[in-house]
MARDOMAR-888199 format. One line per field, with one value per residue (C-alpha): residue in one letter; x, y negated, z. Coordinates in nm, 3 decimals, always signed. Each point is the difference from the previous one (the first is absolute). Layout:
residu = [A/...]
X = [X/...]
Y = [Y/...]
Z = [Z/...]
END
This chain:
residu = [X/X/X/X/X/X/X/X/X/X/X/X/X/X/X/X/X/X/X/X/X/X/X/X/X/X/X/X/X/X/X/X/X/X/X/X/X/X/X/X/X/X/X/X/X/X/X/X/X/X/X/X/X/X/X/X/X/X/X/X/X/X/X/X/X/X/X/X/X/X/X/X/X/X/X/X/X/X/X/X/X/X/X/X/X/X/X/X/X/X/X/X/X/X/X/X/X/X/X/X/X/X/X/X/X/X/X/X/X/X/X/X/X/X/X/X/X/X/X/X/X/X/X/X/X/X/X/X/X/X/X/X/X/X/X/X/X/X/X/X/X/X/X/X/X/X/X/X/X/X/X/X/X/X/X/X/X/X/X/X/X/X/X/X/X/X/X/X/X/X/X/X/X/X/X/X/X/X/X/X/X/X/X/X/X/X/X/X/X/X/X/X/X/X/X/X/X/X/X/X/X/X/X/X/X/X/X/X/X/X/X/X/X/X/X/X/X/X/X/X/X/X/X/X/X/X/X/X/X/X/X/X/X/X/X/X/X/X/X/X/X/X/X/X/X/X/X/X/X/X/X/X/X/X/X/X/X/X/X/X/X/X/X/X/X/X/X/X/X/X/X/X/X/X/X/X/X/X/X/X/X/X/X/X/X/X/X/X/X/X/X/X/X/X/X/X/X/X/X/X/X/X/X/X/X/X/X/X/X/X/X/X/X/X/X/X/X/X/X/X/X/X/X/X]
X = [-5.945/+0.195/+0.309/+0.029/+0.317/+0.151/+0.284/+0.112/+0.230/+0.141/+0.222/+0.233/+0.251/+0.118/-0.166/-0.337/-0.144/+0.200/-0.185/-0.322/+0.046/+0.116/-0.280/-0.241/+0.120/-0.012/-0.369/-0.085/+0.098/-0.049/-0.276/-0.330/-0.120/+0.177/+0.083/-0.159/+0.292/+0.041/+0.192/+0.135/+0.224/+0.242/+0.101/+0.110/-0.266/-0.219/-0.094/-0.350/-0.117/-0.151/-0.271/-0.097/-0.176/+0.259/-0.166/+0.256/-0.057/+0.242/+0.228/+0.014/+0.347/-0.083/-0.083/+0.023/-0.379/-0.289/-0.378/-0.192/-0.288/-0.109/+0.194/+0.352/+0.313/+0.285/+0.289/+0.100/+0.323/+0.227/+0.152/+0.246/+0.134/+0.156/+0.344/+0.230/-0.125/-0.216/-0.080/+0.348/+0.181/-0.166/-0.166/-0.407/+0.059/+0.087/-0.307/-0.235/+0.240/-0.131/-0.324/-0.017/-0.063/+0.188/+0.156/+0.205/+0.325/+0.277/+0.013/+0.044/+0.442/-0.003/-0.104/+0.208/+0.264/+0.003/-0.127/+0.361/+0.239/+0.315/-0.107/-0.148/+0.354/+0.166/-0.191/+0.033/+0.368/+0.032/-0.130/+0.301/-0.311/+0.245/-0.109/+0.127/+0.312/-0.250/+0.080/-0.285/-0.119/-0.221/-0.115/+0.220/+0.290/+0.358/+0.000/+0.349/+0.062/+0.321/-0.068/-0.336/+0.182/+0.272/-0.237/-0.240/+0.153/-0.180/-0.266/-0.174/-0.392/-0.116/-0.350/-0.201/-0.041/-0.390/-0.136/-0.114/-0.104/+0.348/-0.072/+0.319/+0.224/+0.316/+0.263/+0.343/+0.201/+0.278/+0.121/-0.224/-0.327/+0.030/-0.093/-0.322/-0.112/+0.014/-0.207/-0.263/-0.006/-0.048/-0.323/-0.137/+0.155/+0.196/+0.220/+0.215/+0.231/+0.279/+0.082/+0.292/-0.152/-0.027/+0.041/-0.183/-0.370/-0.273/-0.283/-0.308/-0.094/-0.377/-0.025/-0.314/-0.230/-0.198/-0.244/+0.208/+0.345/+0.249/+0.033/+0.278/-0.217/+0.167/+0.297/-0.019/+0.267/+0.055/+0.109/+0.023/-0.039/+0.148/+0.298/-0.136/-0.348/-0.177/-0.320/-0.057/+0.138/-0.259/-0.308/+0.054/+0.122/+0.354/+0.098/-0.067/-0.115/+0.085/-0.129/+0.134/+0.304/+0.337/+0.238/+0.133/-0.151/+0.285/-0.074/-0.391/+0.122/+0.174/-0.225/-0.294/+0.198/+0.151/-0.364/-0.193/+0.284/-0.052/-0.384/+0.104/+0.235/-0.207/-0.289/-0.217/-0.407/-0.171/+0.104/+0.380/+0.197/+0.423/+0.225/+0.324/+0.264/+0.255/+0.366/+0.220/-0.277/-0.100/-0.307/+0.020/-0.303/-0.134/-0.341/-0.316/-0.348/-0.274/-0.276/+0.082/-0.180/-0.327/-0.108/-0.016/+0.265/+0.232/+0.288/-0.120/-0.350/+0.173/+0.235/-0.341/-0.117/+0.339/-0.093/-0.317/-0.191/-0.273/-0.035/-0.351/+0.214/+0.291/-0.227/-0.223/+0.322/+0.090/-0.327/-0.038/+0.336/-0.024/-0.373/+0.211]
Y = [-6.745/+0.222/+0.156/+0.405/+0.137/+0.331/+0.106/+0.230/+0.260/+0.362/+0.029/+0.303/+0.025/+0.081/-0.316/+0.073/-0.009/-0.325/-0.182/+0.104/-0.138/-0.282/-0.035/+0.065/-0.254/-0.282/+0.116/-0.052/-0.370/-0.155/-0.236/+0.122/-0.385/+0.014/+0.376/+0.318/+0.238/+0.335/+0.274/+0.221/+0.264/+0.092/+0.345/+0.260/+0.150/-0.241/-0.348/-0.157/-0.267/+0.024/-0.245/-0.096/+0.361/+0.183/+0.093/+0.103/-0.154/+0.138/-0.261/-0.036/-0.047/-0.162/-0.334/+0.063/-0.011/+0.226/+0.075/-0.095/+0.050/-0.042/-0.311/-0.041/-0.123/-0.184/-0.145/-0.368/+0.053/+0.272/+0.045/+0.187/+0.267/+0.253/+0.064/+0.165/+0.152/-0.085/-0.349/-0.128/+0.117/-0.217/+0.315/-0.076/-0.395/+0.048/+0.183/-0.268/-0.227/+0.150/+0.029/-0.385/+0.013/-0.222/+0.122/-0.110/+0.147/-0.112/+0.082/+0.328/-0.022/-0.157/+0.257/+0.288/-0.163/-0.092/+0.330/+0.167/-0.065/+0.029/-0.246/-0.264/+0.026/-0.021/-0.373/-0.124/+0.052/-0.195/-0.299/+0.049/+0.155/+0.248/+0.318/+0.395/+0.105/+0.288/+0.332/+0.110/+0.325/+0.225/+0.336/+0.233/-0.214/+0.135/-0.106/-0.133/-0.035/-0.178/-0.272/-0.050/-0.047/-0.155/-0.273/-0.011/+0.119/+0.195/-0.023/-0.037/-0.028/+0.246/-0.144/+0.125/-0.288/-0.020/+0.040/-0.174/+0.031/+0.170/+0.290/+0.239/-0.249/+0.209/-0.205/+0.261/-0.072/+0.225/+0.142/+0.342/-0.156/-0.167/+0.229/+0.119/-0.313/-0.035/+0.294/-0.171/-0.299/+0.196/+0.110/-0.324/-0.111/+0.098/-0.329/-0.048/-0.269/+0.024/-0.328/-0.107/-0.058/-0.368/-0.034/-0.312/-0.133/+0.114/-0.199/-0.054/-0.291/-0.039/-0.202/-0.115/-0.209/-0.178/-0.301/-0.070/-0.001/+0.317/-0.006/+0.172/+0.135/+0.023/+0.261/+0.358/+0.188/+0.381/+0.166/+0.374/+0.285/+0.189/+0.027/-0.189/-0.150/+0.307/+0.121/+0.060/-0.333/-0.175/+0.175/+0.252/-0.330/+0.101/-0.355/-0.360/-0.274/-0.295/-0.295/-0.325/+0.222/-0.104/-0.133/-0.344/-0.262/-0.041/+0.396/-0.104/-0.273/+0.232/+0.271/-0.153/-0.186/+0.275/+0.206/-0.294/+0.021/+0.396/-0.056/-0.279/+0.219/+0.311/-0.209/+0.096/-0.079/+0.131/+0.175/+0.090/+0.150/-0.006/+0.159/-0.145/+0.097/-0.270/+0.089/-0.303/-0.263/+0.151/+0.151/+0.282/+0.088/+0.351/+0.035/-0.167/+0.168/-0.190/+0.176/-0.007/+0.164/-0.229/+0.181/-0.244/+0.099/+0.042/-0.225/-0.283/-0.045/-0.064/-0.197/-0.227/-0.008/-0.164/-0.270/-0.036/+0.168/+0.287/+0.284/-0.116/-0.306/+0.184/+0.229/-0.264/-0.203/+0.297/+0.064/-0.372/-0.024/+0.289/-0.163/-0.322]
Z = [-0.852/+0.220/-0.187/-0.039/+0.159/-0.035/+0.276/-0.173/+0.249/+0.031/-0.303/-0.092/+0.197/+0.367/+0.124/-0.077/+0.375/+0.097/-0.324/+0.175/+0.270/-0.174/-0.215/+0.263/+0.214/-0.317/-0.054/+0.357/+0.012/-0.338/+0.033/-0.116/-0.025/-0.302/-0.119/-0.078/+0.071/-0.015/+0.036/-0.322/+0.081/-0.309/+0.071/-0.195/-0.210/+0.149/+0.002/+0.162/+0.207/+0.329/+0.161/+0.349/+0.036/-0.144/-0.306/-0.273/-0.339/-0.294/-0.174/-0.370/-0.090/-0.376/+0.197/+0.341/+0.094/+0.181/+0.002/+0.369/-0.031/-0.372/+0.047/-0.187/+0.241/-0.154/+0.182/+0.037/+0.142/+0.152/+0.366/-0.111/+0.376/-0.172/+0.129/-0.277/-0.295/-0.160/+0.184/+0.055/-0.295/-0.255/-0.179/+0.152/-0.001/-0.385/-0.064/+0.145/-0.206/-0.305/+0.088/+0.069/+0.394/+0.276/+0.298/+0.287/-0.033/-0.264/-0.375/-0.026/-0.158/+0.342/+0.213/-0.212/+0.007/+0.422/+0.025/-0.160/+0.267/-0.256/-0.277/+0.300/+0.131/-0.353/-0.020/+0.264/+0.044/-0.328/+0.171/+0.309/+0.246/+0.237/+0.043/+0.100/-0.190/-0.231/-0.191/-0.261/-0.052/-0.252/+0.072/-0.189/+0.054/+0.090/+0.412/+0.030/+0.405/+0.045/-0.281/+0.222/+0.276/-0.100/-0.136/+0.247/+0.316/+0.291/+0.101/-0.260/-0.118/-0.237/-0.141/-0.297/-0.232/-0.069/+0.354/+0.298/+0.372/+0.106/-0.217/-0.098/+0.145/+0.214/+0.201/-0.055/+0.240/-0.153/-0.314/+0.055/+0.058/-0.324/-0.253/+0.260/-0.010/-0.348/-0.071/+0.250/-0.208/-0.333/+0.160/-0.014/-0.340/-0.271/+0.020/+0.360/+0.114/+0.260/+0.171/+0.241/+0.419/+0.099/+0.316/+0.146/+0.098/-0.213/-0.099/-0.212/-0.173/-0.171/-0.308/-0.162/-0.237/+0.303/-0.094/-0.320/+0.114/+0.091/+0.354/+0.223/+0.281/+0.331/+0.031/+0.183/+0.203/-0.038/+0.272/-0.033/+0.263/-0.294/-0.197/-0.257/-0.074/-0.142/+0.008/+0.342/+0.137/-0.327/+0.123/+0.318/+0.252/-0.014/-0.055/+0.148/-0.249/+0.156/-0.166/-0.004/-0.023/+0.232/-0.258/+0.005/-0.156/-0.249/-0.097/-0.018/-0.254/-0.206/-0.036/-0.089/-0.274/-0.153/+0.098/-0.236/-0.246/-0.051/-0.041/-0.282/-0.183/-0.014/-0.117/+0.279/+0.116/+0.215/+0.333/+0.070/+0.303/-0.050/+0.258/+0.055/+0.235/+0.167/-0.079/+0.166/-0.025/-0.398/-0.084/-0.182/-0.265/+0.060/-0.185/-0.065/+0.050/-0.233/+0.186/+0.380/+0.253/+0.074/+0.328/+0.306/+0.133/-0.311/-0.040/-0.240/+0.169/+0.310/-0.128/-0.214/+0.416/+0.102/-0.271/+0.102/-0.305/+0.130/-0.239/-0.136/-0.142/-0.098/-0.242/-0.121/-0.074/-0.169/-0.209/-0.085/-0.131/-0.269/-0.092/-0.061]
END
């Protein structure tokens, strides 16, 4: 019997037209041998599943099912491509949790807590990880310049704390573009974080669940037109992706060890994507997306190419892993 699969994409948030393509691009090449996919689109207001003709069919949220055609459609599993909220902040996965259906992303404390930059920082750094030198901020809260910056120096990285895909993030380069930059981050969350510049090689490293086992997949080189690796570099081609990436093999070593160490700690399944920037031979932790861009020519699908693993495998892995 072929299984029933929901991709569920769109979401709340400023990413809603990257999950589409996401999801659009996972519907395209799971393996109808073995699936009957479709598309459901959780939007605000509005949630429904789409078949091959585009037909809209309402969702009902008590157990995630539809109506086609006098017939009743229930889910076997969930591809879960919903960048930020509600997808990656644990808040949809612990809704199907409830309501007793599998999906292919972690458990959803997992994903809320990856998906808040401060308290994935605060564990990690318990277990020596290095990261940014960080300042935390609430809305409302007194904006003290010179303790930022005489903690974390400039430049500095002004990021809201729940957000992904570049989003609100400012590089102030001196003590007047801070408190800009922190009004630009506000827009995007009520939580910020400052953190110190590293200076050094960025890369990122894809961790997964692959046939059983979590697998470092191979590692990719940022290189920025930009000043930083913002939204235009991520999806405008104002950056180079160079994978293998040009680090020594002694900085290959020690990235994907501390890369499969981070995955451990946090507890992870499912799809991951870490950046880490070089600082004298060190890799320093940035941030961990737990639903990465799955386009073809996002980051970890070309990085799943470099290991020899085609995107039908990579999302039937991913599929057959949760039904496990």
């Amino acid at each position: 019997m072929k299984k029933y699969i929901a991709i569920v994409m769109g979401g709340f948030s400023s990413e809603v037209n990257i999950s589409l393509k996401s999801g659009n691009v996972v519907y395209n090449h799971l393996d109808r041998e073995k699936y009957n996919p479709f598309r459901v689109h959780i939007l605000k207001g509005k949630w429904f599943a789409l078949d091959d003709e585009e037909n809209e069919y309402p969702i009902r949220k008590n157990d995630f099912s539809f109506t086609k055609n006098g017939n009743l459609i229930t889910f076997d599993c969930i591809f879960n491509a919903i960048h930020g909220n509600p997808g990656e902040n644990g808040e949809l996965l612990a809704y199907f949790s409830l309501i007793g259906i599998k999906h292919t992303s972690a458990p959803f404390y997992q994903m809320a807590l990856t998906f808040n930059k401060r308290d994935t920082l605060s564990v990690l750094k318990e277990y020596g990880i290095k990261t940014a030198v960080s300042v935390y901020l609430n809305k409302g809260d007194v904006v003290d310049l010179e303790h930022i910056i005489g903690k974390v120096g400039l430049p500095c990285f002004v990021k809201p704390n729940n957000a992904g895909s570049s989003y609100g993030i400012s590089k102030a380069h001196i003590k007047e573009e801070i408190l800009p930059a922190i009004e630009t981050a506000y827009k995007e969350d009520s939580q910020i974080l400052i953190e110190s510049f590293l200076d050094g090689t960025e890369v990122s490293v894809g961790v997964l669940e692959y046939k059983g086992k979590v697998k470092v997949l191979p590692i990719t080189e940022i290189v920025t037109e930009n000043d930083f690796f913002d939204y235009e570099a991520k999806y405008e081609g104002k950056s180079q992706e160079i994978t293998p990436a040009r680090i020594s093999l002694e900085e290959q070593n020690r990235v994907e060890v501390i890369a499969e160490k981070v995955y451990k700690i946090l507890n992870m399944s499912g799809f991951s994507r870490s950046e880490y920037i070089f600082v004298d031979g060190e890799p320093h932790f940035l941030e961990m997306n737990t639903v990465p861009g799955l386009t073809e020519e996002s980051i970890l699908p070309q990085q799943a190419k470099e290991a020899g693993i085609s995107l039908k495998q990579l999302f039937d892995n991913a599929i057959e892993s949760a039904l496990e």
